[in-house]
C-alpha positions as CSV (number, residue, x, y, z in Angstrom):
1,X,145.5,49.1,-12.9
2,X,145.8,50.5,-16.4
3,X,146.4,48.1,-19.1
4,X,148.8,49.2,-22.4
5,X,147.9,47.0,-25.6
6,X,151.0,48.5,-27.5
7,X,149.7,46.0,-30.5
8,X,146.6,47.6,-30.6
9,X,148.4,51.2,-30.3
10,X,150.7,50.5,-32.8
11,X,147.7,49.6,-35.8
12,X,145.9,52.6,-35.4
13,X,149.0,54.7,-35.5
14,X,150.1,52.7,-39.1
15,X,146.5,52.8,-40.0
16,X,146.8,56.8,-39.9
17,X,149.8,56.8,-41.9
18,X,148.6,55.3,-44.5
19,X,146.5,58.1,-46.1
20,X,149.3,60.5,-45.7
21,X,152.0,58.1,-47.1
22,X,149.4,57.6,-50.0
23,X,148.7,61.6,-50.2
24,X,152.9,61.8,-50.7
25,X,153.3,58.7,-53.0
26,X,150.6,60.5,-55.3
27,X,152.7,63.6,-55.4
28,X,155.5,62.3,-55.7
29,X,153.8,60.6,-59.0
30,X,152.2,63.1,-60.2
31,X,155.7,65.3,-60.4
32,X,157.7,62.4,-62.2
33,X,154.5,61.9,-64.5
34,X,154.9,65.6,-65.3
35,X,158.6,65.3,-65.8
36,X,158.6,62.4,-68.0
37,X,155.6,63.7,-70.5
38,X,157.5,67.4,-70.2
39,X,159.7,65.4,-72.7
40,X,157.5,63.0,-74.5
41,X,154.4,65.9,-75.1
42,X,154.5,69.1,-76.4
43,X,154.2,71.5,-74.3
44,X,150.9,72.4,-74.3
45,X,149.7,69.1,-74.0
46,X,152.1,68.8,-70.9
47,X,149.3,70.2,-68.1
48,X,146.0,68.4,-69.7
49,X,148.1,64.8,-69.5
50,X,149.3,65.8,-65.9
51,X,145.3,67.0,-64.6
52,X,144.3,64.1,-66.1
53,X,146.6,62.1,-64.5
54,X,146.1,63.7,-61.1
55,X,142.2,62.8,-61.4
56,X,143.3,59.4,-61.8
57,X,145.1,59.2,-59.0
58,X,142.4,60.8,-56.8
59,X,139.5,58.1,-58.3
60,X,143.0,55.4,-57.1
61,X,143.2,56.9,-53.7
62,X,139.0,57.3,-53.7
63,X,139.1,53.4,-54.5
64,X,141.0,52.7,-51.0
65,X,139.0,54.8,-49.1
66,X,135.9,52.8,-50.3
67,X,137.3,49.6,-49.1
68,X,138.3,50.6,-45.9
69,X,135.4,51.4,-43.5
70,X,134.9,54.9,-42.4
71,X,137.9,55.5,-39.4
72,X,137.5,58.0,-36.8
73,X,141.3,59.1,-37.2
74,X,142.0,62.8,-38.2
75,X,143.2,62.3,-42.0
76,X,141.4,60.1,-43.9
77,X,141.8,58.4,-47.3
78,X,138.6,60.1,-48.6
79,X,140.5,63.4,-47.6
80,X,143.7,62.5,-49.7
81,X,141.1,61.6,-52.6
82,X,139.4,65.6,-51.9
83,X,142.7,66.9,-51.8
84,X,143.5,65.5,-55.0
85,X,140.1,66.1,-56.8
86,X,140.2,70.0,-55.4
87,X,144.3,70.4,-57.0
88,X,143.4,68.4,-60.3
89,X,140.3,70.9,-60.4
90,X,142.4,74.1,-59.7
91,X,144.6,72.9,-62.3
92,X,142.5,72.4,-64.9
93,X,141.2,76.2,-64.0
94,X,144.5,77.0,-66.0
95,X,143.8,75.3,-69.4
96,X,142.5,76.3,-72.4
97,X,139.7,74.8,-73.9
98,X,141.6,73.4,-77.0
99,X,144.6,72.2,-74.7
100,X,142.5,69.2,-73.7
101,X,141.7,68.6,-77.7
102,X,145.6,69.1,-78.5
103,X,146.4,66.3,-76.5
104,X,143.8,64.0,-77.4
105,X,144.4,64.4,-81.6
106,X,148.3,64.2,-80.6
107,X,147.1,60.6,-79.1
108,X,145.0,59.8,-82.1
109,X,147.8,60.6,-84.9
110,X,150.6,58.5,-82.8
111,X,148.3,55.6,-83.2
């Protein structure tokens, strides 16, 4: 006789949502951060803020994965966190090396 434990079921399939939902939520961030310092920075300070920014994110989503042992689901947290790190890297391919200076002596005069 086979024996269904739907609660048991149910956790694991909301315990492999979880890196996804986070993998979208930091996306979804990472476009409205963009957005709002599109109109706060100049532009060329726009993509350093938003790498930046996306590194965070990844140490954020890193963070979780640390607290949560190491799951034998497909997706994990620490793959959200890679994912991040690997788009924040490719980003930051793109810059300039004075675009990361820019943006912190446009910090340092506002202050």
């Amino acid at each position: 006789m086979t024996v269904i434990n739907a609660v048991g079921t149910l956790g694991r399939q909301m315990a492999a949502t979880g890196p996804r939902i986070a993998l979208a939520a930091s996306f979804i961030a990472t476009v409205a951060f963009a957005a709002i310092s599109y109109h706060s920075l100049s532009r060329e300070a726009v993509l350093p803020a938003t790498v930046t920014f996306v590194f965070v994110l990844a140490a954020v989503v890193a963070l979780f994965a640390w607290r949560d042992p190491v799951p034998r689901r497909q997706f994990t947290y620490w793959d959200a966190a890679g994912l991040l790190t690997l788009i924040g890297v490719m980003a930051s391919a793109m810059l300039e090396p004075g675009d990361l200076a820019r943006l912190v002596a446009d910090t340092e005069r506002q202050n």
